[in-house]
Structure formats: structure tokens, C-alpha cells
N, C-alpha and C positions, 0 to 999 in steps of 0.2 A: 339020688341023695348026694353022692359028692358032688356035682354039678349045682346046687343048691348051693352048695356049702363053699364051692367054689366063690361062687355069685356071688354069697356074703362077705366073704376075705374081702374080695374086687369092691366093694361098694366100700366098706371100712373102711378100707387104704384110700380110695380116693375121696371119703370124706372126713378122712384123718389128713391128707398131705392138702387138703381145699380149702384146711381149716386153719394149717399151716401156714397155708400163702396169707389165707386174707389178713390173720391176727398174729402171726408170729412176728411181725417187725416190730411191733408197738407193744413198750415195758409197760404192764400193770403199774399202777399207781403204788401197789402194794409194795411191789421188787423197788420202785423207784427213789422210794423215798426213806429205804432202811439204808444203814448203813457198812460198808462190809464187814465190819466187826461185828452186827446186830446180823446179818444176813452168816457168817463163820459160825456164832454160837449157836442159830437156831438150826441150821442145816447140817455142820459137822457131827456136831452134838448129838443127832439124830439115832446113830449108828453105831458111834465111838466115840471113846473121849479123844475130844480135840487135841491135838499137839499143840505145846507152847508156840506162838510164833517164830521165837528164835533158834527155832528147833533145826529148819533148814537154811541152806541160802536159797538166796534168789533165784537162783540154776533148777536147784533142786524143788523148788516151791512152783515153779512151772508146771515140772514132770507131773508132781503130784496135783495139783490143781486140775491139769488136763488128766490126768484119769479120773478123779474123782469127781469133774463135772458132766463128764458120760455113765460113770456110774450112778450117781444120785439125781440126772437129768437135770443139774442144774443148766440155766439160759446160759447165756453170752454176758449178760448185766450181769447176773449173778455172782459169776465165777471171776468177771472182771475185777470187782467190786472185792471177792473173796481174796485175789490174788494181789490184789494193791494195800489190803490190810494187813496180809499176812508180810509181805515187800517189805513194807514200814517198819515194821520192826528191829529189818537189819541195816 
């Protein structure tokens, strides 16, 4: 039974990191074509209410960007996107 079970992890993983390689370079059309204010209010919003943009600086709006795009698995485009709208405001 755990050998089974094993098998199954193993086969996930490598057809979670297979699926990875093939499609992970290339942004959906979907991510692609919002904008990071449209991609900040639907995603932030999710969880908690959004902080005002001018809430942090630039320094600070890093920090948080990069945790919050491991925790909510936001992409690379995503968070890029996320963090150059949130920028602009200061």
C-alpha cells in the first residue's frame, strides 16, 4: 500500500513539473491582457481588503509583492504587473 502510494506522489510530481516545463513560459491570454490594477483588485481583493497603493514605498511594496505572490501563487506576469501598479502610485 505505501509503495502504491508512493508511485502516485512520483507520477504527480512529474506530471505536475512536465506540465511545468511545457506551459509554464507562456502567459494566458487571460493574465495577458489585464491590467495590474485589474489583475491587484481581483486577486488582492480575494483574501483581504487591499491596501491603498500609497500605503507603502517602493522598498516596501517589493517585500510584500514577493510574499504575497508565493502565497496566493501568483505568476511572474502577474505580480510583475501587480507590482508596477502598485510603484506608480508613489
Amino acid at each position: 500500500m505505501k509503495n502504491k502510494i508512493k508511485v502516485i506522489f512520483f507520477l504527480a510530481s512529474v506530471l505536475t513539473l512536465g506540465g511545468a516545463a511545457i506551459y509554464g513560459c507562456k502567459t494566458p491570454a487571460s493574465i495577458a491582457a489585464k491590467s495590474g490594477a485589474q489583475l491587484w483588485g481581483e486577486n488582492c481583493n480575494r483574501c483581504h481588503n487591499a491596501p491603498d497603493p500609497t500605503t507603502y514605498s517602493d522598498d516596501q511594496w517589493d517585500v510584500v509583492a514577493e510574499h504575497m505572490r508565493q502565497k496566493a501563487l501568483l505568476t511572474d506576469v502577474e505580480i510583475t504587473k501587480i507590482r508596477d501598479f502598485l510603484k506608480s502610485a508613489n
